[in-house]
Structures are given as structure tokens and as C-alpha cells.
N, C-alpha and C positions, 0 to 999 in steps of 0.2 A: 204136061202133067197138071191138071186142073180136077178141079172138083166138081163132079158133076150135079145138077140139079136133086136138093133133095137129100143130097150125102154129107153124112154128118163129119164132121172134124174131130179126128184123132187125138187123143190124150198121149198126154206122156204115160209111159211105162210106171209101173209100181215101183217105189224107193228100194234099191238094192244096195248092201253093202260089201266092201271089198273082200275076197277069201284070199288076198295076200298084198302087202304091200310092205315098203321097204325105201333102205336111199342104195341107188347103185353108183358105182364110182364112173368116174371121168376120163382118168388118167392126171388131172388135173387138180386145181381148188374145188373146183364145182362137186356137191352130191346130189344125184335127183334124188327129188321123191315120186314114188311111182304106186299106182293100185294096180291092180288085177279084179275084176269084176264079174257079173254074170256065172255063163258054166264053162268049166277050166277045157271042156271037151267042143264047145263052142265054133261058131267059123271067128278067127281071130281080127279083130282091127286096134285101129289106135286114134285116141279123141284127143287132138289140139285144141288148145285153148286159146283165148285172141289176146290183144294186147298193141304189141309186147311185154308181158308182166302183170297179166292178168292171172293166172290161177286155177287151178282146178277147182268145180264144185260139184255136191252132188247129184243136183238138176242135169247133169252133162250126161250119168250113167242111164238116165229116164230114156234118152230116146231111143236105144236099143231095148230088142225083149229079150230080157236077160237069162231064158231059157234055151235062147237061139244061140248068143253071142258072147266071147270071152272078150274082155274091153280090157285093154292098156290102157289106163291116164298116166299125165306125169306132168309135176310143175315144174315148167321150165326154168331154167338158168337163171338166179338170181328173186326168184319171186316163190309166194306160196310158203309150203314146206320145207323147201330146195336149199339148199344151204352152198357158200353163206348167203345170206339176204341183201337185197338190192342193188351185187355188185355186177358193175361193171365189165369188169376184167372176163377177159376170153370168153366175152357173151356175143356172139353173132349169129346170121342164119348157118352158117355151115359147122357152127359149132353145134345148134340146136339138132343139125341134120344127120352130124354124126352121134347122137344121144339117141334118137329115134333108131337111128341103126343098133346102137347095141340093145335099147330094149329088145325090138325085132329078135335079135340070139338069145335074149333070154329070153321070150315066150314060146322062144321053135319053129317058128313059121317061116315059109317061102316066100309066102305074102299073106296078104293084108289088105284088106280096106281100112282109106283114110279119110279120117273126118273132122272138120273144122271148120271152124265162123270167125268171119273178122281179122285178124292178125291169122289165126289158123287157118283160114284158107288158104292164106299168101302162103305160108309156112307149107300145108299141103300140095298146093303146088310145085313149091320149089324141091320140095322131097319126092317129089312124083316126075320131077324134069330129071334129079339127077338117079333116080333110083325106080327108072320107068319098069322093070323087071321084078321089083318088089312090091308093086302095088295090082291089084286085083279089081278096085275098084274107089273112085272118091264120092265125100257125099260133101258139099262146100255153101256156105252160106254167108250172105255179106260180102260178096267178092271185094277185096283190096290188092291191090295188085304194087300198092307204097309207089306210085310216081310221085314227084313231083307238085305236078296236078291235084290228085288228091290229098295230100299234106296241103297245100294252099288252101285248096276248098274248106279243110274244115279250120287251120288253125290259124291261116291269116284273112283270108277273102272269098268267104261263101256262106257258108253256112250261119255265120253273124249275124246277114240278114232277116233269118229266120225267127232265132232266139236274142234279141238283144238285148234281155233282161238276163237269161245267162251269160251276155257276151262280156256284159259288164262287170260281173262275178272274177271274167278270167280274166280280161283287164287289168285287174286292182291291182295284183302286183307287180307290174311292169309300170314304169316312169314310164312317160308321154314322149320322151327322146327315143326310145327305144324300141314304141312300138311296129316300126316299119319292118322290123323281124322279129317276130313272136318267138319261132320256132329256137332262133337263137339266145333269145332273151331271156329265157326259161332255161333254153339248157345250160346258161353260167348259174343261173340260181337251186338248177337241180346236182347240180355238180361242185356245190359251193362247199368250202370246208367248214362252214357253219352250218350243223343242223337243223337249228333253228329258219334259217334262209330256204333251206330245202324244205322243210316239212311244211310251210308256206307256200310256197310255189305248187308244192305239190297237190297241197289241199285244192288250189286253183285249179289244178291241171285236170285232177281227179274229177270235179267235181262238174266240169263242164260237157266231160261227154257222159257223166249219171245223169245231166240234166237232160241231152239232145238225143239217148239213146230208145225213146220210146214214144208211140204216139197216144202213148195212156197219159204222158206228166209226167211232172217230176217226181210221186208219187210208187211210180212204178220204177224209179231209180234200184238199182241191186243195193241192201244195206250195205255191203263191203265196199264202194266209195266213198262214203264217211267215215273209214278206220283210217288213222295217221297210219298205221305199219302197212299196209295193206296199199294205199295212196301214194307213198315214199316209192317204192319196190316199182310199181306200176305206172309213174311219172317219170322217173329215172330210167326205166329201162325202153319205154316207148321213144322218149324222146331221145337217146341214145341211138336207137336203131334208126328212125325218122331222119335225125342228123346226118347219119354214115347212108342213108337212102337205102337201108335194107341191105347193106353188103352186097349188092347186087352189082355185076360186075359192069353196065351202063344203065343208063332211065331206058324202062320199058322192057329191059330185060325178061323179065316173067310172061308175060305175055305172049312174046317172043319164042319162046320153051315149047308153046301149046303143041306142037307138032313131034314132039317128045313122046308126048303120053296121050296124043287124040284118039290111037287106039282104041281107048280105056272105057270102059261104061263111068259115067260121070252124070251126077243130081246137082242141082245150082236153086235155092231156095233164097229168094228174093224180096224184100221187101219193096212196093212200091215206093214209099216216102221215106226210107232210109236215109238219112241224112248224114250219120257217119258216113259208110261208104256208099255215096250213092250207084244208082241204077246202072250210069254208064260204063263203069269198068266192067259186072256181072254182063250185061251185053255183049260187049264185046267178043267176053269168054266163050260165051256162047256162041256167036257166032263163027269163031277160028275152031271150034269144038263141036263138030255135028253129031259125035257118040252121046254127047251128056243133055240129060232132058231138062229141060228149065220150069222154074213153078215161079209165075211173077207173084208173090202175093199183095191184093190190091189195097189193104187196112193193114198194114202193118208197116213198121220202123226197123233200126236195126236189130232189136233185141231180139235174142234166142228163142226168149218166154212170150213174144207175140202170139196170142192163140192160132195167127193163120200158118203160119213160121213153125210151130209146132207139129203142125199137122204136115205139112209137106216135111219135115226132115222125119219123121213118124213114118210117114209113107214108103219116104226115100229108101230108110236103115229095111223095111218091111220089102221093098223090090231088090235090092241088092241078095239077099237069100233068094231069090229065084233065077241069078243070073248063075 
């Protein structure tokens, strides 16, 4: 999937807003919030959002044309809208996978195409390993696949190299004793019964992948990483999941799945110089996955809003109606 000489790059869709939205229950503490977008008569799918504890926004409904397609969003467990806010409690993948199941019966559908970037791919995947029969098609961006390996990369030994002026930013609030695990370090202070404590860490936590997510600057950070509330929700729930290794039942497990769902028609939109999740897991994917078509893009980072990133998940959402 390349561009060929001469061909201009796709824009985002025209700003659309929801014609229905709402919290549906759980069974549990948990309420989502959830839109409905586009035409209600639509081919139907469902847009994950990354993270863990990232959020729905409106930029997300742009890559579909919203004459073609009814869109399900929903902020997931613990973040966004979703109530209550930042917890913890019965927040896992397979909680998240049964919340996608029941939106699913209330839009009506058999299946669905699924779409997500970043945490949301991972999440898309792991919905497409267990629920290979309700998916139609994936469109995946930023492939994470939560090993091990890449937790390391970015939040103890990798990606530092890169940015050490934001590396120093995330530093600050960890002692010098402590920092031989980050990942740990962070999560007693996001977990801390002093809010205070957390809302610090968090601002760190937050602030370090607004900085490494783009290869425009920090500049092209999303405003919503400088919100305390929005930064609390989104530090706490990441690192939560990152600690428990994604619920996943060993390392590499997701990956593992491909033979699940290789059936499936599958898009993989790539940044070259991704730095959150780099290159190599997106490869892989691909690789174990000969149905799904890959777009390396060669100027772009991890972010969604990379113009070349745009244009391949534009393209993508645009070939998926002709399968």
C-alpha cells in the first residue's frame, strides 16, 4: 500500500457529530460512554482508542466518511467520560473485550470492522483472537503487542537515548534508588493514597509520551496531556495494565493469536520513526499475517495526526468498503 508518484495525500473526513450517545452498563461499577456516529444505516465498526486510558476524541470519527459508515466509540474503563474515573477495579483486556461485545448487541450487527492505534491495536487484536467470527475486517496502527520488550524500550532502556531532555522531565520524580525499575516506581506513586503523589507522577508519566509522540515536536503534543484529570486516568490505567503485562495469559501471547484471525482482510499503518511503538512488533505482524496490507510510512512518528498516517488509515477505512 504505497503512494504512488504524483498522488496527493488524503485528508481527514469532515467533522461529524454523534446522532446518539449514552453510558451503558457493565453489570458491574463500571458505565461506558459510548457515540454513535456517521449514518445509522452504515457498514458498522468500532474505533478503540490507545493508551490504556486514553480517550475518545473527535479527530478519531474524521477517518471514516461518515456517509458510508456508522462508527461505535466508547471510552474505555476508567478514563474519558466512563465512569467512575481512573479506577482501577475490574479494569482489564478481557473486561474491555467483554464491553466491546455488548456494544456490538446494541448496534445489531454480526460483525464489524475494527479499528485502533497504539493500545488499540493491541486491544483490537486481542478482540479479533477471541471473537474471530465477529470481525469482518481490522484497520491497526502503531502496532503494540505490550511485551515486555517493548515496555523496556520505551520506559526504562530505549527510547531515552533518543529524547534525553524529555527523559529528564520523567525522571524527576523518582529517587536515584529507584530508578532501576521505572515501571515499578511509578506505579507505587500512581497508586499512592495521596493524590497529591499521584497527580505528580502522573503529570511525568503523561507528559513524556506528549513529548516522544511526534516527529513535528513537542509542539504537536495533543493539548489533553497537560490536563491533571485527563493525565491521572491515563498514567494510572497504563501503568496498571503494563504491570499485569496486559492480562495476557504469557509474554508474546498476542502475537501468538495471528493464526486466529489471518483469515481476515487486515491494514497495518506504520510510522517509520515511531518511537513509542516502534517498527519491529508492526513487522512482525505482518509478517505472521499475509491477508493484511502494510503502509510503512517513511516521515512520520507515532501519532495518529501525522499527515502520512492519515492518509494511509484514510485510504485504509476507504478499501475496507470494497471488500
Amino acid at each position: 500500500m504505497t503512494i504512488q508518484s504524483g498522488q496527493s495525500r488524503r485528508a481527514l473526513f469532515p467533522e461529524n457529530e454523534p446522532f446518539a450517545y449514552g453510558w451503558a452498563e457493565t453489570g458491574g461499577a463500571h458505565e461506558i460512554y459510548y457515540e454513535e456516529c456517521g449514518n445509522p444505516a452504515g457498514r458498522p465498526c468500532v474505533i478503540l482508542h490507545g493508551g490504556p486510558g486514553g480517550a475518545i476524541n473527535p479527530t478519531m470519527r474524521r477517518f471514516f466518511d461518515p456517509k458510508r459508515w456508522r462508527m461505535m466509540l466508547f471510552d474505555q474503563r476508567g478514563c474519558g467520560k466512563s465512569r467512575p474515573n481512573a479506577s482501577l477495579d475490574d479494569n482489564t483486556t478481557w473486561a474491555l473485550i467483554e464491553d466491546i461485545e455488548r456494544l456490538r448487541q446494541r448496534v445489531g450487527c454480526e460483525r464489524w470492522t475494527v479499528f485502533g492505534g497504539s493500545w488499540g491495536s493491541t486491544l483490537a487484536l486481542a478482540y479479533a483472537a477471541t471473537h474471530p467470527e465477529r470481525v469482518d475486517a481490522l484497520v491497526l496502527r502503531g502496532i503494540f503487542a505490550l511485551t515486555k520488550r517493548e515496555v523496556r524500550w520505551f520506559y526504562q532502556d530505549g527510547a531515552c537515548s533518543l529524547f534525553p531532555d524529555a527523559w529528564e522531565r520523567f525522571l524527576a520524580p523518582i529517587p536515584e534508588a529507584e530508578r532501576d525499575d521505572l515501571l515499578g516506581a511509578y506505579h507505587r506513586r500512581l497508586t499512592h493514597s495521596d493524590k497529591a503523589v499521584q497527580r505528580e507522577a502522573a503529570a511525568a508519566w503523561s507528559r513524556w509520551e506528549g513529548d516522544t509522540i511526534s516527529i513535528r515536536g513537542p509542539e504537536a503534543r495533543p493539548s489533553k496531556f497537560n490536563e491533571a484529570d485527563f493525565a491521572v486516568a491515563f498514567a494510572r490505567i497504563e501503568c496498571h495494565y503494563f504491570m499485569n503485562g496486559g492480562f495476557f495469559p504469557n509474554e508474546g501471547w498476542l502475537l501468538e493469536q495471528v493464526p486466529r484471525f489471518a483469515h481476515l482482510p487486515g491494514w497495518i499503518v506504520q510510522g517509520r520513526f515511531d518511537v513509542v511503538t516502534p517498527l519491529e512488533t508492526a513487522w512482525r505482524l505482518k509478517s505472521a499475517w499475509p491477508n493484511a496490507r502494510f503502509n510503512l510510512v517513511w516521515d512520520a512518528g507515532h501519532a495518529s495526526t501525522e499527515p502520512g498516517v492519515i492518509d494511509g488509515l484514510v485510504r485504509a477505512t476507504d478499501a475496507v468498503l470494497r471488500t
